[in-house]
N, C-alpha and C positions, 0 to 999 in steps of 0.2 A: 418520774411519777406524775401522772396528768392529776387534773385538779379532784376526780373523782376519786380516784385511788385515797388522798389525802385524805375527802372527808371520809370516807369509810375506814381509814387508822382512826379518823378520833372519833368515830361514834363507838369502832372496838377500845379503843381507850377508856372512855366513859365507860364499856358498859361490856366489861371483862369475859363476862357468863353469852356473849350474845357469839354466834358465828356470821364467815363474812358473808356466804351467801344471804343470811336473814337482815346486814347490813347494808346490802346492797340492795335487797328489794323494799326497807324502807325508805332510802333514797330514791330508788326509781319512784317510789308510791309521791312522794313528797316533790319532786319534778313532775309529774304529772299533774298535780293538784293545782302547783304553781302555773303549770302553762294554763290549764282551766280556766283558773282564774284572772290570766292574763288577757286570754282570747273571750272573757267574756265583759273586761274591762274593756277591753277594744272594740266590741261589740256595741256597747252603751256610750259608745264615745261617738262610733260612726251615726248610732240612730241619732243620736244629741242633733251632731252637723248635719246630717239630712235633715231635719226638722227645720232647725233655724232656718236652712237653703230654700226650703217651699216655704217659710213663713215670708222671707223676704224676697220672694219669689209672688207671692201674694200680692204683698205690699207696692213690688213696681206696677203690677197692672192696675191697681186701683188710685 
């Protein structure tokens, strides 16, 4: 059983009334969100270090 398989037994566990296809797509929804949010933390991370790089990019020529 791969690890997806697993959580979709225990959201149908929790949540008896639900089927798997509807637990599997809020999993995929919830992966999704996750990467979002990932690639936009990485985003803010890269502008971060660009910044610092021309500030102190600044600072040796002067």
């Amino acid at each position: 059983m791969s690890k997806n398989d697993g959580k979709v037994e225990e959201l149908l566990a929790k949540h008896p009334e639900m089927t798997k296809p509807e637990a599997i797509k809020i999993l995929a929804e919830k992966n999704e969100r996750k990467n979002q949010k990932r690639a936009e933390k990485t985003a803010r991370v890269d502008a971060k270090k660009l910044k610092a790089a021309e500030r102190r990019a600044g600072e040796d020529e002067a």
